[in-house]
C-alpha positions in Angstrom: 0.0 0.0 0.0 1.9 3.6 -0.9 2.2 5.8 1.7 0.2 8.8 2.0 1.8 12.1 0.0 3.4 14.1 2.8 1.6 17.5 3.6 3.9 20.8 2.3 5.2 22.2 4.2 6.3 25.7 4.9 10.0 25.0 4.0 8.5 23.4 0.6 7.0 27.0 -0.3 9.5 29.1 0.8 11.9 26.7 -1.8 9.5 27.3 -4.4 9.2 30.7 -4.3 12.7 31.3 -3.6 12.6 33.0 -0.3 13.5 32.4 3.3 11.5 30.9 5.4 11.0 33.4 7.8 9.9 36.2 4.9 7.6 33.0 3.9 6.0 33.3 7.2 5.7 36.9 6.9 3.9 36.9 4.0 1.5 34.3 4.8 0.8 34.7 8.4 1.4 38.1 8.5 4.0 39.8 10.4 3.6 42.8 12.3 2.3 44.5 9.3 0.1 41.8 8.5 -0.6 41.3 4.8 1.5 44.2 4.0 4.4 42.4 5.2 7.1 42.4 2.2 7.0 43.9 -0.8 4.0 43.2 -2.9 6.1 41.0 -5.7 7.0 38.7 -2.8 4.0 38.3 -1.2 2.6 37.3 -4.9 5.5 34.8 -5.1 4.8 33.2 -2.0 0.9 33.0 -2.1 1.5 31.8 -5.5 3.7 28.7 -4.5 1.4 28.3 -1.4 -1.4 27.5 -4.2 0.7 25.2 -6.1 1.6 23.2 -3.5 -1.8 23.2 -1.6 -0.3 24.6 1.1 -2.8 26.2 4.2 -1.6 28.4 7.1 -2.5 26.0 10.1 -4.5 29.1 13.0 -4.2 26.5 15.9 -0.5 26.0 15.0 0.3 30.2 14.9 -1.3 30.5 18.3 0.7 27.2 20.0 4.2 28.8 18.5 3.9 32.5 19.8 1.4 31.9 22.8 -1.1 33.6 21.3 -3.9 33.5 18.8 -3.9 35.6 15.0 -7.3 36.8 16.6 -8.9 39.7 17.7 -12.2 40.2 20.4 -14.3 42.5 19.6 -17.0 43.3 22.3 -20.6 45.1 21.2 -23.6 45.4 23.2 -25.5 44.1 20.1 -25.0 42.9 17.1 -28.5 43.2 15.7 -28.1 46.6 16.0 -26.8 48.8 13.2 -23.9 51.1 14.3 -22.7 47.6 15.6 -22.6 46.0 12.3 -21.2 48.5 10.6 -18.3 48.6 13.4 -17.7 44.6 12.7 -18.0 44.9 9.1 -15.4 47.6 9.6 -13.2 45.5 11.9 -13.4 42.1 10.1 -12.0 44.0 6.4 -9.0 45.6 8.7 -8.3 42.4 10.4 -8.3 40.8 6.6 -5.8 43.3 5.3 -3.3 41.8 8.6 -3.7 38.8 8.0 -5.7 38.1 11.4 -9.6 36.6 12.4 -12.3 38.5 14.8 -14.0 36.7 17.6 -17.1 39.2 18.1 -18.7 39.0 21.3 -22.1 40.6 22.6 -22.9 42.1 25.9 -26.8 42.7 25.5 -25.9 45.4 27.1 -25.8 43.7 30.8 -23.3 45.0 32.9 -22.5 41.6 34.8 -22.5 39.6 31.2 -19.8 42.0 30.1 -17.5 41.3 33.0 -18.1 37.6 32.5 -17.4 38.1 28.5 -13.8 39.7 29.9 -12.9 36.8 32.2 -13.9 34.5 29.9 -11.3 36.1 27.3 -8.7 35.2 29.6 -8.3 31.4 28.1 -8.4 32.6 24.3 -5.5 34.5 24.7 -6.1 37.4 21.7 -3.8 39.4 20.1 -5.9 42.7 21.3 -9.2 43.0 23.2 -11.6 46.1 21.4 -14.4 47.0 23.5 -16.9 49.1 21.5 -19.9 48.9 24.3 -21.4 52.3 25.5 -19.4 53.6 28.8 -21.1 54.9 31.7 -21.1 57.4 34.4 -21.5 54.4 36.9 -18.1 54.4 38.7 -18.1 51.0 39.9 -19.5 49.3 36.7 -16.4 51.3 35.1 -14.2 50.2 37.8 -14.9 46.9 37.4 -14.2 46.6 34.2 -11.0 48.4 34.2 -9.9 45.8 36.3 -10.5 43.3 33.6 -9.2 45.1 31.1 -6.1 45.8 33.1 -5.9 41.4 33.5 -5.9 41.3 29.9 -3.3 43.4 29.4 -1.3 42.4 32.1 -1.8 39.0 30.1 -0.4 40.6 27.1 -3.4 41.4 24.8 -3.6 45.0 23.2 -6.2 47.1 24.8 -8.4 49.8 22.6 -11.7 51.2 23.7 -14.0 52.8 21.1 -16.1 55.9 22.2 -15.9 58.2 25.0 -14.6 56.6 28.5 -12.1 57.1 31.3 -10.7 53.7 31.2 -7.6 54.8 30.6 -6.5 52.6 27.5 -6.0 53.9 23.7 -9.1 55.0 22.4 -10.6 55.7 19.3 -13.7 58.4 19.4 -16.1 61.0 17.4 -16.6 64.3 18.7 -20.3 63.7 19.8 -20.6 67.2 21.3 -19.6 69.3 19.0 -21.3 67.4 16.2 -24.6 67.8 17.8 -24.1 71.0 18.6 -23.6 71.7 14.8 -26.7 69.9 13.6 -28.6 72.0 16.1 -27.7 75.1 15.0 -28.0 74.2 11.3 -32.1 73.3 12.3 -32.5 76.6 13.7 -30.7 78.5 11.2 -33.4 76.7 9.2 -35.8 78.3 11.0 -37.0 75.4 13.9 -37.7 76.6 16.8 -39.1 73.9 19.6 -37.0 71.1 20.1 -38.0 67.7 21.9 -34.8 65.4 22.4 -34.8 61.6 23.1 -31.9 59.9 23.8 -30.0 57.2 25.5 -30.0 56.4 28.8 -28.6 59.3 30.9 -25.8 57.5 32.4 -24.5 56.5 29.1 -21.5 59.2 28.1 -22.1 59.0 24.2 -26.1 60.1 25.2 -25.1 62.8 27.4 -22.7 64.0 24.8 -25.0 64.1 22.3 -27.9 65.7 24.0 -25.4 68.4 25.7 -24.0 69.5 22.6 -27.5 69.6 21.0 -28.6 72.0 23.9 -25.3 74.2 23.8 -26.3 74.5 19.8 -29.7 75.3 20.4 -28.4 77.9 23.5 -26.0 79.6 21.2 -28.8 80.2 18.5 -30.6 81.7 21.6 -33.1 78.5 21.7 -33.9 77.0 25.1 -35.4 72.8 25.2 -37.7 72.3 28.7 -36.4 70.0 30.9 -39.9 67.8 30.1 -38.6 67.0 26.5 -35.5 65.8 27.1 -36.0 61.8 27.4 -33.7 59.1 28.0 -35.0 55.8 27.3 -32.4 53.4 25.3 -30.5 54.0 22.1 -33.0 51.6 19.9 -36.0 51.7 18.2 -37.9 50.7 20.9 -36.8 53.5 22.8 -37.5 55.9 20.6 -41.0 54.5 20.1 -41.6 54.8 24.2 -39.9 58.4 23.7 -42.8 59.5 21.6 -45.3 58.0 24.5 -43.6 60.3 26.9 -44.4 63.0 24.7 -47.5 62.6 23.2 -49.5 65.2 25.4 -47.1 67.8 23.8 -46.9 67.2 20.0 -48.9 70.2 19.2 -46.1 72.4 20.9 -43.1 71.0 18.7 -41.7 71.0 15.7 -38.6 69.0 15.8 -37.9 65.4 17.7 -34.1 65.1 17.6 -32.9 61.4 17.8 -29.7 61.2 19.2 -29.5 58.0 17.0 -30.9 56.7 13.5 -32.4 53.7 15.2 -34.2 55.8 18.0 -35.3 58.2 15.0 -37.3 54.9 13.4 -39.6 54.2 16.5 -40.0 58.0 16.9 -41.4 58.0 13.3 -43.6 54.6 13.6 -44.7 55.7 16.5 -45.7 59.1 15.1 -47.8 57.7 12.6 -49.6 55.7 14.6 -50.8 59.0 16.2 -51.2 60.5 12.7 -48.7 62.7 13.6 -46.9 63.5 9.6 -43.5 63.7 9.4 -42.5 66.0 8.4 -44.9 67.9 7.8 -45.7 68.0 11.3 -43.1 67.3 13.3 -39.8 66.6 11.3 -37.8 64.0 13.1 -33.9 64.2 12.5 -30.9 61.2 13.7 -27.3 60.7 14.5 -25.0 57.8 12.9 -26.3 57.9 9.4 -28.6 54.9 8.4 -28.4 55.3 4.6 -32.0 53.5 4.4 -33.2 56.3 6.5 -32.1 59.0 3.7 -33.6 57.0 0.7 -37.3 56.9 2.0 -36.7 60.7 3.7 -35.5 63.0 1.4 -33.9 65.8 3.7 -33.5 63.7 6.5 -31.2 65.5 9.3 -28.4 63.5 10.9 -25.0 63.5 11.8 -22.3 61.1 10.1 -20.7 58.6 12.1 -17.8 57.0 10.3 -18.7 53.3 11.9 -17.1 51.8 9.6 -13.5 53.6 9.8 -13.6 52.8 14.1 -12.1 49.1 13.3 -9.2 50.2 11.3 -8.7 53.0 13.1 -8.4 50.6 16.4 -6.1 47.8 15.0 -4.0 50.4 13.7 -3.6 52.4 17.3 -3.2 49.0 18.7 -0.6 46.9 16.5 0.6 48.5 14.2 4.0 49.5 14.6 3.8 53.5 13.8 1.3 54.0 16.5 3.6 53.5 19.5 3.2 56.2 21.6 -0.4 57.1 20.3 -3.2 56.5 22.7 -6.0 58.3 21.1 -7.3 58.9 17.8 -10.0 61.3 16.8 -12.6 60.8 14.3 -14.7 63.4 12.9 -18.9 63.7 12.8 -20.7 65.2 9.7 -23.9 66.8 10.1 -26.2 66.8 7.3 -28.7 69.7 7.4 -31.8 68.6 5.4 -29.3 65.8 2.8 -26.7 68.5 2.5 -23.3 67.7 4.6 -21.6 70.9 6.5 -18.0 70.7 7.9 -18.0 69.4 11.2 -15.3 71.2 12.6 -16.2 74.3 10.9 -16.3 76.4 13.9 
């Protein structure tokens, strides 16, 4: 009976295509560059003779030689929601281009599942830990979860936390504030004039920067919001939906329900209609994050751009690449849109 045809092996490519073994392993696991490790000609080589000889990068294998896996956790509170899927669509194509795989976990937004979710990341021993859940203005909840984080690194993953926090790790975040506060002064320059505004729970930070930049916007423009319509309920459709309950007994007084998310500005709509409320002809309803859907079937829908998708580069690249050393923060920029047309978000 013939033996089986031994398996190739690395050293069998790296003959092929003429290289060393070690630039091999670069270009097909991915060094610290990932799959921009070597020049372009090589890599071509390599993957080429890789193909010839049936050869397959072995994951289990990568993470038994350096201790660690080619992986990357990345934490959302859900991922039926859409700011969140546009974050792990963004993440999964940066992780492609270095040559490394994303474990996404979800915390359903329960404060004693997330810390669970951390220790449980202990074992899988990833390159870098992303947490992209909203923080809070609960200190111990924050605490506690510093701790983790802190054992994770201690363990030797990479650490980046997306949006507004005081964790203390690199972060990657939008200017919330100042994006709102552009949006609502572009609505009154339009000539609005009485605000509702429903957003996320008020011990969230991204909410309460949202809603306090609205309010400084409005307050510059010499526009003040009662206290009564202002509501936090969650950052969902849902919420938005309950929002609208809160303020049904004062429709006839407003004009404009600011969402402080696209997905809050959907059950505010539905749940407008249902009261034959027309927006927006009655009340116009505007967001925050961009839901492209939301601009098809509203011409002149109001929101403010999030770039969602640009977070996940933006944290692989503070966290492992090697020209961010030294970086712990980078800064993304909002783009209101006034009625479909885009203003400069830093324009001050």
């Amino acid at each position: 009976m013939p033996k089986p045809a031994k398996p190739p092996t690395l050293t069998d490519v790296a003959r092929l295509a003429g290289v060393s073994v070690p630039a091999a392993s670069r270009a097909l696991n991915g060094g610290v560059r990932g799959k921009k490790s070597g020049s372009p000609e090589l890599r071509e080589r390599v993957e080429e003779a890789a193909r010839t000889l049936g050869y397959a990068v072995s994951p289990a294998a990568q993470a038994i030689k350096g201790g660690r896996a080619r992986t990357v956790a990345f934490i959302v509170a859900d991922i039926d929601d859409f700011g969140s899927a546009t974050m792990i669509s963004g993440i999964m194509h940066a992780a492609e281009e270095r040559g490394i795989s994303v474990a996404v976990r979800t915390t359903r937004d329960d404060p004693m599942r997330e810390l669970d979710l951390l220790m449980q990341l202990r074992g899988e021993r990833h390159l870098a830990v992303v947490m992209a859940t909203s923080r809070t203005t609960d200190a111990a909840r924050e605490a506690s979860v510093k701790e983790q984080l802190t054992v994770l690194q201690d363990h030797g993953a990479k650490i980046v936390v997306i949006g507004d926090n005081e964790l203390g790790f690199p972060t990657v975040t939008v200017d919330n504030r100042h994006a709102a506060r552009l949006l609502a002064e572009g609505l009154v320059g339009a000539g609005r004039r009485r605000f509702a505004l429903v957003s996320g729970p008020a011990g969230q930070i991204t909410a309460l920067e949202r809603v306090g930049g609205f309010v400084e916007g409005l307050a510059h423009r010499g526009v003040a919001v009662d206290e009564r319509d202002i509501v936090h309920t969650e950052f969902s459709r849902d919420g938005g939906h309950r929002a609208v309950d809160q303020l049904r007994d004062r429709l006839g007084e407003i004009d404009v329900i600011a969402a402080m998310s696209d997905a809050m500005a959907v059950g505010v709509i539905a749940r407008l209609r249902e009261f034959g409320v027309s927006v927006p002809v009655d009340i116009e309803v505007t967001g925050f994050d961009h839901v492209p859907m939301l601009g098809d079937v509203l011409p002149g829908f109001s929101t403010v751009e999030v770039p969602l998708e640009q977070f996940g580069e933006a944290a692989l690249a503070l966290v492992l690449d090697e020209h961010a050393d030294g970086v712990d923060t980078v800064g993304l920029s909002g783009t209101p849109i006034i009625h479909g047309e885009a203003i400069a978000a830093f324009d001050r």
